[in-house]
N, C-alpha and C positions, 0 to 999 in steps of 0.2 A: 296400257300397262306401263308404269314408268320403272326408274331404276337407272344404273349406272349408266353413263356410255357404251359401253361395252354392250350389257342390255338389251341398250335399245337399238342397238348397231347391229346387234345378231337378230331382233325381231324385226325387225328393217327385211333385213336378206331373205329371212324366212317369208316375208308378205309376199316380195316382189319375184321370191321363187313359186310361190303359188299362183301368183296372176298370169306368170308366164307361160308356167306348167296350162294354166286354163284356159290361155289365149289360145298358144297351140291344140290344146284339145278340139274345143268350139270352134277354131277358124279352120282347123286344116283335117284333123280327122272327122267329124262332123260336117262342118262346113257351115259358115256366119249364114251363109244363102240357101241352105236348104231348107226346101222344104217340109213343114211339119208332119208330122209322121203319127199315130198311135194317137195318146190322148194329147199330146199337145195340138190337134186339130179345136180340141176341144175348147182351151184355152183362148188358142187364138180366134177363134169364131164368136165368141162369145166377148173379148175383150173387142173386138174390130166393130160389134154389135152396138155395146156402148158405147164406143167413140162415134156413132152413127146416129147415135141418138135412139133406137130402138128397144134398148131396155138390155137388161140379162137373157140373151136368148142364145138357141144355139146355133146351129152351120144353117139348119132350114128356116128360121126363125118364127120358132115358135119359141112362148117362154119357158125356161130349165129350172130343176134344184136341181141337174145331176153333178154340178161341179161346186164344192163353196166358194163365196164372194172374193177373198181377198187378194187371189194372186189373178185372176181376169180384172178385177179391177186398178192393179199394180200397172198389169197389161196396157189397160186403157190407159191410163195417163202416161204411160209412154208416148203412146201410139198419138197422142195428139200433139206430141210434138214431135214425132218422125214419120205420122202416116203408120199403118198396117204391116210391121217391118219385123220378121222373125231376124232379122239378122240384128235388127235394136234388142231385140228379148232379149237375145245370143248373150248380147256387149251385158247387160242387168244382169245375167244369169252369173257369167263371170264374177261381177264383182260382189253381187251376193258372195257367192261362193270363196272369196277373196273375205270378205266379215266374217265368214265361217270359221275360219282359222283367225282371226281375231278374236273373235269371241270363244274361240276354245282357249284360247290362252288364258283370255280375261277373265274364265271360270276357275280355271285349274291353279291360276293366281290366287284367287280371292280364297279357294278351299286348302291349298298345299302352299308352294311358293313359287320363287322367278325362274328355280333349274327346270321344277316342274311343268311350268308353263311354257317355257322354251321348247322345250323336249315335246310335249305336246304337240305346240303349234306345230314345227317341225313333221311330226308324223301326218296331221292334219293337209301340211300343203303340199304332202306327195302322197295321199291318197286316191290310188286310182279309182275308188268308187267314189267321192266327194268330188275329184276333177269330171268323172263320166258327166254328173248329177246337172253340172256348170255349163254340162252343153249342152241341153234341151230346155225346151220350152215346160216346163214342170215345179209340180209345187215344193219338192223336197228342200231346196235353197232357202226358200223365203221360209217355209217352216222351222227349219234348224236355227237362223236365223231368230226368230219372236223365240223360239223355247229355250236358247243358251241365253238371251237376251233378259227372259225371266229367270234363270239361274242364276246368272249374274246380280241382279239387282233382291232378289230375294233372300231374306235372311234364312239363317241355319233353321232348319223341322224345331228346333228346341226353341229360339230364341225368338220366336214369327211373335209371342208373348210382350217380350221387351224391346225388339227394334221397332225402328222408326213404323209409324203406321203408312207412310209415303210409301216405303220399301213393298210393305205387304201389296198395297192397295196395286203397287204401279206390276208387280210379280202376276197380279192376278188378271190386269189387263193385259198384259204380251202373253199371258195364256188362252183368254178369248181369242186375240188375234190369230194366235196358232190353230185354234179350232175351227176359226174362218177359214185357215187354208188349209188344213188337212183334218178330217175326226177325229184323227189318234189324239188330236190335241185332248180330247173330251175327256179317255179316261187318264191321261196323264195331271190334268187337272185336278181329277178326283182322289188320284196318288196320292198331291200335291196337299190335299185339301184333310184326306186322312192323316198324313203324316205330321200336320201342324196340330190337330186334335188330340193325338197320342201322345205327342214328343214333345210338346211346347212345356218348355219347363216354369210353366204358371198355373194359378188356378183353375181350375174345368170353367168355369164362368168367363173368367177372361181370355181363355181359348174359343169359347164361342162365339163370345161380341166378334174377337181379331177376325175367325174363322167366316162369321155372318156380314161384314166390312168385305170381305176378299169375297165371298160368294157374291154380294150386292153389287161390284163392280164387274165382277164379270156376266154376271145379267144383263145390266143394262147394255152391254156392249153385243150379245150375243141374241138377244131378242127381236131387234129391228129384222135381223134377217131372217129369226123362225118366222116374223109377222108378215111377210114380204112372201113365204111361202105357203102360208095357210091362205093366204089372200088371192096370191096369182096361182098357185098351183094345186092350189086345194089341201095342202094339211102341212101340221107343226112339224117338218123336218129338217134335218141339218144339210143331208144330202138324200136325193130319191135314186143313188147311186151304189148305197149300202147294201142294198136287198140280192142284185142281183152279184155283185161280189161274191158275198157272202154264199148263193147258191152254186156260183160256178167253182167253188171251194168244197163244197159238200154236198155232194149228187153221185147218183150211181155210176158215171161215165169216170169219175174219180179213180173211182179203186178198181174198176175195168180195165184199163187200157194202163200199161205200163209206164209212159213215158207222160202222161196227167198226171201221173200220183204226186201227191204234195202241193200241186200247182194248182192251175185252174185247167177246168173243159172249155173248148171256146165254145161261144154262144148257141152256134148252128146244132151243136152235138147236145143242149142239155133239153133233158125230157121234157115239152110242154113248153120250150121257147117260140114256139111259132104261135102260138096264145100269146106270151110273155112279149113280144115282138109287138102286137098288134095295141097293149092294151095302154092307157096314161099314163105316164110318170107313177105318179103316187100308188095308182093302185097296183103296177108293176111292180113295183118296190115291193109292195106288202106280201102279195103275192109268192114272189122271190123269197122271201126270210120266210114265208110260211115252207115251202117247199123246201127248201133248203133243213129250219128248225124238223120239218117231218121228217126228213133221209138220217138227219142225225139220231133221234128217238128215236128213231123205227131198226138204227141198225146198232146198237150200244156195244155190241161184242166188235166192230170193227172201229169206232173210236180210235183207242191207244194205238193201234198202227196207222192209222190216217195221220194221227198228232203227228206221229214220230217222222212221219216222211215230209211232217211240212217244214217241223222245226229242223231235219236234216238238209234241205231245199235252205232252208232261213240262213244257219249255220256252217253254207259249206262253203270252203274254201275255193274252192274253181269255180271262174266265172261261168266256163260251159257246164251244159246238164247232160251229161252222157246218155242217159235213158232217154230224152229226146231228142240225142241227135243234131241239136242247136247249135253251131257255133256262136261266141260271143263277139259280137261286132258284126255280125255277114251286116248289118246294113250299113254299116259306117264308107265312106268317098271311098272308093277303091281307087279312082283317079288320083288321088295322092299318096305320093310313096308312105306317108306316115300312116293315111288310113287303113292301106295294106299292109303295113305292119304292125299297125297297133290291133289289125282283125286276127292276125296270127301268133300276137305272141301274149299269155292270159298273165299280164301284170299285177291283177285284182289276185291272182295265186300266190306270184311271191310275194305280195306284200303283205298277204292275210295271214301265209304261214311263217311268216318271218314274225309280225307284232299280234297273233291272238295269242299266241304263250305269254307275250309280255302284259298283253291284259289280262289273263288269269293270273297272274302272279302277281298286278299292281290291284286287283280286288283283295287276294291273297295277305299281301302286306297291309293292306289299311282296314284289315277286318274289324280291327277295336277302333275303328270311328265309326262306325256305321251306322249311327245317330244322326252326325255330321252326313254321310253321306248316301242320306235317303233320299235324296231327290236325284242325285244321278241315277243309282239304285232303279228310280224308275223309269226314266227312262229306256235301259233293256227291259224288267220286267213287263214294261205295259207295250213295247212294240214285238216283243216276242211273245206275249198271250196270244197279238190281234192276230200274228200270223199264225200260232196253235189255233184260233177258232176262224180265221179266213183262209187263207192259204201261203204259203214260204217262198219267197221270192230274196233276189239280195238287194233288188231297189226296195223292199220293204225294210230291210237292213241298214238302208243308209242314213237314218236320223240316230240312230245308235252309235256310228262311228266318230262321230266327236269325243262320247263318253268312251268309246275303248279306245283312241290317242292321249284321251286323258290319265286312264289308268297306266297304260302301256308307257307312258311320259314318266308316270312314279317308276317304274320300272329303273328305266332309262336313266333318270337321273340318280337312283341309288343307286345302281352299278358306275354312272361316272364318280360319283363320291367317293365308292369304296374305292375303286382304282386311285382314284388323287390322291385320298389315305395313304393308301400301300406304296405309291411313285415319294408320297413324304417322306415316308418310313424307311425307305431303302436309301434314300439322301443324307442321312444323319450317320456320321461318320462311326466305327464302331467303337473310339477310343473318345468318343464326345461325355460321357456321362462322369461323373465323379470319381474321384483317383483312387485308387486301392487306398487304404491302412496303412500309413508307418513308412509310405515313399517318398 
């Protein structure tokens, strides 16, 4: 983002306050050397696999679809030049993370302007969920990362018609990219793909050549890996990890037990996992969405309260979940004074109820562009569906908070504007304006 000195002196400060912000996170709450935990085992076993020469596989090495390709393979070419080194991911995870907030700015520029962008980035690199995200071994980074990346280079839903066809072409490859590293990429694509069909302010014909141009590139880019899966693992999927997701979101252990609701049942607890356990990839997966599709059909009058407790989970402002009893951080260093206090004190609270007002009110304000701004638009829409039809989590929340620093930034910056106004206004002397009549 260029602009005055001044500018680029204050996006300067704002970068190097987010890397800092992230160092400390990952090196001292977290810890550069710990050990992987949760799915980043997954990651790392799988990238250390490749760098071994063994293929995509996973911790027992057999071969997987349960993760997609693009962040274990980030993995691996690390790793060959540090060796098998979660504390290398750590250092990558950061500085992704660090892009993150460049890239939010570099979006919020190209759609608003440089207050807006400022204001933004600012929110961005003291987000305690964007900083959490920067200390794990996890895909969320590198995802946010391809999707603002396709923001940025993507023309306006109206204009996908008359800009550059580079623009479109290269929009629709950092959105395959993103679906290599997480699904969600998939329907945000289709957002992406609706929205230039509807909006483009050209003929329906030349909507569809641009439209079948941008679907053709991201084919060819997304295919090798469906083929790699029908091939090693027996069928056309993106991940053989959707299925049971999906099931541990919607099963009867769900709406049973109070302190599941909205979330997930762990595995041991869902009906028919000790089948599900035993059985291959693919066919587990299928399985999974069958079982899962059946609990839902089968109970349609409990639907809307399930929704409502995921998208409550998705949406809520405190890190911890009271109904389970979780605190937020118990696994964080308690050996360092900051991990023990970054375990007790929910920073993701005040900074959520401090700026989700200022994002309903920066959607609020730019409601008459929302032509212009349909592809942020989807963003929330298409990550808060997945958690209405999987389950509400706030790590599932966190490719979304770019786009609410971004709103919250318009916020931000119209209330500095109005105040400069009014600090104007009260500077101009009261005997400055023209003389009486006849003095």
């Amino acid at each position: 983002m260029t602009g005055r000195p001044g500018t680029r002196g204050a996006l300067i400060a704002i970068v190097l306050a987010a890397a800092l912000l992230r160092v400390v996170f990952s090196g001292w709450v977290v810890g550069f050397h710990a050990a992987p935990i949760g799915d980043e085992t997954d990651y790392h076993a799988i990238a250390s696999h490749l760098l071994a020469g063994d293929g995509f596989c996973e911790a027992g090495g057999a071969p997987t679809a349960r993760r997609p390709p693009a962040y274990p393979v980030l993995l691996a070419g690390l790793y060959a030049l540090t060796g098998p080194s979660p504390a290398a991911g750590r250092v990558v995870q950061v500085i992704l993370g660090v892009l993150v907030v460049l890239l939010t700015a570099a979006v919020a520029r190209r759609i608003f302007d440089t207050r807006v962008a400022l204001a933004a980035a600012a929110l961005a690199a003291c987000n305690p969920f964007l900083a959490f995200i920067s200390g794990y071994l996890l895909t969320e980074n590198l995802y946010m990362v391809l999707v603002l990346a396709a923001l940025w280079v993507a023309p306006s839903p109206r204009r996908y018609g008359t800009g550059p066809v580079a623009a479109a072409a290269a929009s629709a490859a950092l959105f395959a990219l993103a679906v290599l590293a997480r699904p969600t990429g998939l329907p945000l694509f289709e957002w992406t793909a609706a929205a230039v069909l509807v909006l483009a302010v050209v003929p329906l014909r030349a909507r569809a050549v641009r439209l079948a141009a941008m679907v053709a590139v991201f084919i060819v880019l997304v295919l090798p890996w469906y083929a790699r899966n029908a091939r090693v693992v027996g069928g056309w999927v993106l991940t053989t990890h959707g299925g049971i997701t999906f099931y541990q979101g919607n099963n009867p252990r769900i709406a049973d037990v109070p302190q599941w609701r909205g979330g997930v049942a762990p595995l041991d607890a869902l009906p028919r996992y000790d089948e599900l356990a035993v059985m291959p990839e693919v066919e587990r997966d299928r399985l999974a969405w069958q079982l899962g599709r059946e609990f839902v059909t089968q109970h349609p009058s409990a639907m809307p309260r399930l929704v409502m407790w995921k998208l409550a989970r998705f949406w809520r402002l405190k890190s911890d979940m009271g109904l389970s009893g979780i605190r937020s951080g118990w696994w964080w260093n308690k050996n360092s004074a900051l991990g023990r206090l970054a375990a007790n004190v929910d920073a993701g609270f005040v900074y959520a109820a401090a700026v989700m007002p200022l994002f309903v009110a920066g959607v609020w304000l730019t409601r008459r562009r929302w032509q212009d701004l349909m592809l942020l638009y989807g963003v929330v829409v298409v990550h808060t569906a997945v958690a209405a039809a999987f389950f509400g989590s706030l790590r599932g929340r966190i490719p979304i908070e770019p786009v609410i620093c971004i709103f919250a930034g318009v916020t931000v910056a119209g209330l500095a504007s109005a105040l400069s106004r009014r600090r104007g206004a009260s500077r101009v002397p009261a005997d400055s304006g023209p003389a009486p009549p006849g003095t």
